[in-house]
C-alpha positions as CSV (number, residue, x, y, z in Angstrom):
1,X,0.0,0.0,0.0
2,X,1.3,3.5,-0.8
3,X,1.7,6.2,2.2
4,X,-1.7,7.7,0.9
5,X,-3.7,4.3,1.1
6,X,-2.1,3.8,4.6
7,X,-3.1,6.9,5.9
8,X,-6.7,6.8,4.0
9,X,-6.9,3.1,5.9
10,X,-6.1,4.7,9.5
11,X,-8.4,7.8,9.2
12,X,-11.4,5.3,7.6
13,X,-10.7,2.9,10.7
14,X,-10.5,6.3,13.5
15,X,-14.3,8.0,12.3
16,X,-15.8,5.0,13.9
17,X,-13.9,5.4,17.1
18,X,-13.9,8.7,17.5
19,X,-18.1,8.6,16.8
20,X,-18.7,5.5,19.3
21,X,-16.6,7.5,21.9
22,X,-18.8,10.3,21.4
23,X,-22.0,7.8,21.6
24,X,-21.1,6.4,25.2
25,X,-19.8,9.9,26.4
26,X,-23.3,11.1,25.4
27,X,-24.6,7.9,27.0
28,X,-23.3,8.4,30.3
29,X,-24.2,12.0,30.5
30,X,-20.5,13.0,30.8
31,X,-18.8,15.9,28.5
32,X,-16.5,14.0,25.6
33,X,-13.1,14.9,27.1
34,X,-10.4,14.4,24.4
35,X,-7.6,14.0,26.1
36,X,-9.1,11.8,28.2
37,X,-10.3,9.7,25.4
38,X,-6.6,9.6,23.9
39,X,-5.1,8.7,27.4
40,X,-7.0,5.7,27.3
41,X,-7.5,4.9,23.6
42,X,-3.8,4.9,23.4
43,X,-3.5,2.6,25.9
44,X,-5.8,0.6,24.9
45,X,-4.3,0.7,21.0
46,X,-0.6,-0.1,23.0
47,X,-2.3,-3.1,24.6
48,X,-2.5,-5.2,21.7
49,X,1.3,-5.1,20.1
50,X,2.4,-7.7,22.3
51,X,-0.4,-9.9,20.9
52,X,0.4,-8.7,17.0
53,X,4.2,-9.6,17.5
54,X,3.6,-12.7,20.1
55,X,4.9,-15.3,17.3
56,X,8.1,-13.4,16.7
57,X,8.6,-13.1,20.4
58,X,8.0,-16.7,21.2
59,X,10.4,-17.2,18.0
60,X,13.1,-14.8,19.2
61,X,12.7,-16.3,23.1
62,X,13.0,-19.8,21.3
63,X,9.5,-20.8,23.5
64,X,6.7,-22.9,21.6
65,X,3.6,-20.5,21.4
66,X,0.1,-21.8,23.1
67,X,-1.4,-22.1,19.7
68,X,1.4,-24.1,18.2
69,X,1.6,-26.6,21.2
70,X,-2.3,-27.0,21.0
71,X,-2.5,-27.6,17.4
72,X,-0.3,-31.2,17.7
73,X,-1.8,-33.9,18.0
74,X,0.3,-35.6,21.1
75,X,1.6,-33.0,23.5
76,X,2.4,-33.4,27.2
77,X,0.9,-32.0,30.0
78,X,4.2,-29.9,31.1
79,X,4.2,-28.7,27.7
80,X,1.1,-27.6,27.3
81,X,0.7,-26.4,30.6
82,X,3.9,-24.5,30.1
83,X,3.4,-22.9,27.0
84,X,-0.3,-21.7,28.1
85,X,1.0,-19.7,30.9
86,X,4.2,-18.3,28.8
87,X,2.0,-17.0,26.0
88,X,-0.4,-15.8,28.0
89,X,2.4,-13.6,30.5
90,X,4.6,-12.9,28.5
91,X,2.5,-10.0,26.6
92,X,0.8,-8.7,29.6
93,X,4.7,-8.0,31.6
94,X,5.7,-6.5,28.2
95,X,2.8,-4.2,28.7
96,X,3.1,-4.0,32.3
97,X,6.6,-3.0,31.8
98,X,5.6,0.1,29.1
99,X,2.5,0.9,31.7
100,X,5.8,1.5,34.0
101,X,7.7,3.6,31.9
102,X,5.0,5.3,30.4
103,X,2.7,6.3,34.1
104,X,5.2,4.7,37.1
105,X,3.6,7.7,39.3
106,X,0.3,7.1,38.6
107,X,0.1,3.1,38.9
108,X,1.9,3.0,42.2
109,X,-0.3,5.5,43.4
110,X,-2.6,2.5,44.5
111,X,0.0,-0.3,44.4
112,X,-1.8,-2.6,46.4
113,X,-5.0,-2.6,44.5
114,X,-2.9,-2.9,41.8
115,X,-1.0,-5.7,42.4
116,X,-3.6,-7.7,44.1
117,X,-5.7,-7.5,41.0
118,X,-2.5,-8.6,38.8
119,X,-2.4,-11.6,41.6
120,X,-5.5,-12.7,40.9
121,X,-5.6,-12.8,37.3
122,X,-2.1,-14.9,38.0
123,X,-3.9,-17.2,39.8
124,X,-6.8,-16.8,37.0
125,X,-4.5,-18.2,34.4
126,X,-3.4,-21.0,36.4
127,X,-6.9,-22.1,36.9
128,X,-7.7,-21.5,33.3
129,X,-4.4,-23.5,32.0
130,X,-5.6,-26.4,34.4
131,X,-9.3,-26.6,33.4
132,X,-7.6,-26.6,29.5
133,X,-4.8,-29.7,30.6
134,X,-8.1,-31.6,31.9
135,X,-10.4,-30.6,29.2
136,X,-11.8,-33.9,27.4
137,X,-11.5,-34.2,23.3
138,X,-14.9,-33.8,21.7
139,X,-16.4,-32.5,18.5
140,X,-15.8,-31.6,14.8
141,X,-14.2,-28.4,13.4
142,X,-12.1,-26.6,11.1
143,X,-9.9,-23.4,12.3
144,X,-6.9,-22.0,11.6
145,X,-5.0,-19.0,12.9
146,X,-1.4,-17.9,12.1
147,X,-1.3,-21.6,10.3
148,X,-2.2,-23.6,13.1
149,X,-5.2,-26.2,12.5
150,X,-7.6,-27.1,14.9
151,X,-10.1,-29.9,14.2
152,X,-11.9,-30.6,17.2
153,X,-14.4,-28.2,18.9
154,X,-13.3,-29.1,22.3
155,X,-9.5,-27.3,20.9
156,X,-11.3,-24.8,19.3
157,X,-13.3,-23.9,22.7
158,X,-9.8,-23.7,24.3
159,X,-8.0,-21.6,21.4
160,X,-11.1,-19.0,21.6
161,X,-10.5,-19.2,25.6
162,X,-7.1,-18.7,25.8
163,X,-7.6,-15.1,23.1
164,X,-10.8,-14.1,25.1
165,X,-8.5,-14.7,28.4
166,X,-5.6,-12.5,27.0
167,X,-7.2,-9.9,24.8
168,X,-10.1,-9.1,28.3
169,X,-6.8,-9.3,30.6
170,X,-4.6,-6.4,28.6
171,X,-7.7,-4.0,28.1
172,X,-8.8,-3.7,31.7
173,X,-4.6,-3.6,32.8
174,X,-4.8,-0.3,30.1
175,X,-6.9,1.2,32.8
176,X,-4.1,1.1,35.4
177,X,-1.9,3.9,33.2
178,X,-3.6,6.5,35.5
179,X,-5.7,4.6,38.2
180,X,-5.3,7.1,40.8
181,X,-7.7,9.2,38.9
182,X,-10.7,6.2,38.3
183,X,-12.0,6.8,41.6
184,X,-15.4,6.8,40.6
185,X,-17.7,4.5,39.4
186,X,-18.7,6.5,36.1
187,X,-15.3,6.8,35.4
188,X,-14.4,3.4,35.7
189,X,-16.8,2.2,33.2
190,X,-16.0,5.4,30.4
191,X,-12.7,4.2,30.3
192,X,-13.0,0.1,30.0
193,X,-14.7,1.6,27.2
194,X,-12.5,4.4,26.1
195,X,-9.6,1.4,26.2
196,X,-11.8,-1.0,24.3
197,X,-12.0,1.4,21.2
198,X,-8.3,2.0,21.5
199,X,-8.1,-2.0,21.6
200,X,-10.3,-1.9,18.6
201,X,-8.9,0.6,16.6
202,X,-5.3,-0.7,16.0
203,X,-6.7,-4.0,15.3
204,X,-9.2,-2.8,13.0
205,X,-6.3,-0.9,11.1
206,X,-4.2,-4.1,10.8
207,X,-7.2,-6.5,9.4
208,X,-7.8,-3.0,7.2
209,X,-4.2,-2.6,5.6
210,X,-4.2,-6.4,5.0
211,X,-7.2,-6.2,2.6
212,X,-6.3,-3.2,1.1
213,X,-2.9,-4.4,0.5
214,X,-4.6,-7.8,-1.4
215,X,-8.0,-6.7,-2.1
216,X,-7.8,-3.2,-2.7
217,X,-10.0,-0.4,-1.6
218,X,-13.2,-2.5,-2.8
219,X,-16.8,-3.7,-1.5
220,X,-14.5,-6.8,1.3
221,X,-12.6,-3.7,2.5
222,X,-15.5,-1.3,3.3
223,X,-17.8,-4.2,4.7
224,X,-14.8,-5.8,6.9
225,X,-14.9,-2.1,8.2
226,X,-18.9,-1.4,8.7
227,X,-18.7,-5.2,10.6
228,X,-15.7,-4.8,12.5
229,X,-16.6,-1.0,13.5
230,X,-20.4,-2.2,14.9
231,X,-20.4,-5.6,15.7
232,X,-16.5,-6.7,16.7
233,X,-16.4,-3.4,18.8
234,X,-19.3,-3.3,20.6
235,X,-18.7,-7.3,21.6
236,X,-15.2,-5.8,22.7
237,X,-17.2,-3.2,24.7
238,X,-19.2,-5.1,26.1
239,X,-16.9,-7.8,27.5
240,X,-14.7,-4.9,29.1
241,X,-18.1,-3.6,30.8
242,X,-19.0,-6.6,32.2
243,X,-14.8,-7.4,33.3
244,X,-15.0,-2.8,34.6
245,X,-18.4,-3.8,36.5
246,X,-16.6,-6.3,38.2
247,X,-13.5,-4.7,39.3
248,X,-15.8,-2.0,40.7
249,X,-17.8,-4.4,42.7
250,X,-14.1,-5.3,43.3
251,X,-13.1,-1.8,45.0
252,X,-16.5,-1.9,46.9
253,X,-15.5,-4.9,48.5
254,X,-13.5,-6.8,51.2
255,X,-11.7,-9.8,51.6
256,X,-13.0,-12.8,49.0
257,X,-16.6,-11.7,48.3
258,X,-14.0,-8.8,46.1
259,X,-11.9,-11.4,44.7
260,X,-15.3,-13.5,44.0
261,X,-16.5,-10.5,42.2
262,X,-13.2,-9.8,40.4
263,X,-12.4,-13.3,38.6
264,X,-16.9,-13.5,38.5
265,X,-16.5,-10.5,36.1
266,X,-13.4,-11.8,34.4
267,X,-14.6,-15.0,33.4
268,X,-18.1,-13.6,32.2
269,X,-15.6,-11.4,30.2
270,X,-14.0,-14.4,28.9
271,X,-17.2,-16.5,28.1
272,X,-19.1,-13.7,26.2
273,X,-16.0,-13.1,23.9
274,X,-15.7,-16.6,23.3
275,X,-18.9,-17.5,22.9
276,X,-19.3,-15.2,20.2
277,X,-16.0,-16.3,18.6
278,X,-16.8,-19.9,18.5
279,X,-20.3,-19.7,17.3
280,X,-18.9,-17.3,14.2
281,X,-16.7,-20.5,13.5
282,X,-19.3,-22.8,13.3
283,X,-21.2,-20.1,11.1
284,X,-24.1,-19.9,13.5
285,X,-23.9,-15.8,12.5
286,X,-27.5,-15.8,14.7
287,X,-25.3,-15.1,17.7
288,X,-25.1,-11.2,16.4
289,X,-28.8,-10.8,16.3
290,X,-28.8,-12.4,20.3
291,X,-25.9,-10.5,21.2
292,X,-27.3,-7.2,19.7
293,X,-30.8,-7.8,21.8
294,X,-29.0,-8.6,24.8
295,X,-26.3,-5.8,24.7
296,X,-29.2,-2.9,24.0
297,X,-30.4,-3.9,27.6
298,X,-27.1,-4.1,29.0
299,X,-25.9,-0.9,27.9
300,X,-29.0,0.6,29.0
301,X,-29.0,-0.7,32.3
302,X,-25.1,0.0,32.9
303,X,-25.2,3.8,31.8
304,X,-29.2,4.8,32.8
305,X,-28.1,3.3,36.2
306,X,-24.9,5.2,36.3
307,X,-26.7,8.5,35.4
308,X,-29.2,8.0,38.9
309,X,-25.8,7.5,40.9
310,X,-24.8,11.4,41.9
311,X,-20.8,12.3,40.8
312,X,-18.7,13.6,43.1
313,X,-16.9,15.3,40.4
């Protein structure tokens, strides 16, 4: 693609971000605050590189990626259990480490809230890589990502777990760039989503500059961005909302009723991105019109509830 077509790609894929941030602003009956939206966004966007480049970093660290081990057909338990938890940390310290450099002040402002939370999604993964050692062979299917082939459903369950786990985990650890200033509940929830469409974005740019590179600027690339602009990002949204509405319940909270509500929220996280995933693979597209009912409710309820609760800013 020339410079022209890459910049035309990256303003086409930014209208729809920009709009939906002004949609959920509007929503929640807060003023659209720009740099507030880029603080976020950005982090969100940032979020994702370690999962673009995770093949080459595996590569370079000479460590077999998740998706690699899962796709052979005999693997051992060590192995797999190995390579689940090294594929799933290894991008979230990367970000954690430019979340460091880029806001140190700001995430140590509440270090123990901070580092409780990254405890328990440790804990989380360990849980989740033990449920996948354990989980029985069952089903028909055809999938493949970065030329990896999965064939069973039971595999393809896992694959869509192990993305859902990752991609949920590194948007809501965006937040922490600046957590000393998500006191509030309002806030909390405006920037899950604010990171979300960051999230969003940079992945819709990348799926965008691949077609225009081999498809050109035709009727694929325009509907791969109307699709990926309404439905992919508002499934992203939502699974963020229901992780944010957990970590608030989180903050509200003692002892384990706040880790209850923490990993409760995670995992509904997990299972609605998945869900959607693996019923898209098995070309059951009905899921959209379910999702779309459901979501109009749970957007409502989310943001009309948020507007009855007074701000203290």
């Amino acid at each position: 693609m020339s410079i022209f077509q890459t910049i035309l790609t990256i303003l086409l894929a930014s209208v729809p971000i920009v709009l939906w941030g002004y949609v959920f602003s509007y929503y929640d009956g807060i003023v659209f605050k720009i740099h507030k939206f880029l603080f976020w966004g950005i982090a969100g966007a940032v979020s994702i590189v370690p999962i673009i480049y995770a093949t080459e970093i595996y590569e370079y660290l000479s460590l077999p990626g998740f998706l690699k081990v899962l796709s052979q057909s005999q693997v051992s338990t060590t192995d797999f259990f190995s390579a689940f938890i090294a594929s799933y940390w290894i991008p979230v310290v990367l970000f954690l480490v430019f979340l460091v450099v880029f806001s140190f002040s700001q995430i140590f402002q509440l270090k123990r809230t901070f580092f409780r939370i990254i405890g328990m999604i440790f804990g989380t993964s360990l849980l989740l890589a033990g449920i996948a050692v354990a989980f029985p062979t069952f089903g028909t299917g055809q999938l493949d990502i970065q030329g990896n082939i999965f064939v069973t459903l039971s595999s393809i369950i896992i694959v869509y777990i192990f993305i859902a786990f990752l991609e949920e985990s590194m948007k809501h650890i965006a937040l922490y760039g600046s957590i000393d200033s998500i006191l509030e509940r309002r806030d909390i929830l405006l920037f899950a989503v604010y990171s979300a469409l960051g999230f969003v974005f940079l992945e819709n740019t990348i799926y965008l500059t691949n077609i225009g590179e081999h498809a050109g600027f035709g009727s694929t690339f325009f509907s791969t961005l109307f699709t990926r602009s309404v439905v992919s990002l508002l499934l992203h949204i939502f699974a963020s909302l229901i992780l944010a509405l957990g970590f608030i319940k989180y903050t509200e909270r003692i002892g384990m009723p706040a880790v209850f509500a923490f990993v409760q929220g995670l995992f509904g996280a997990v299972f609605v991105h998945m869900l959607f995933n693996v019923s898209l693979t098995y070309g059951k597209s009905g899921i959209i019109l379910l999702y779309i009912f459901i979501g109009y409710f749970f957007f409502t309820k989310v943001f009309l509830d948020e507007r009855r609760v007074p701000s203290m800013s």
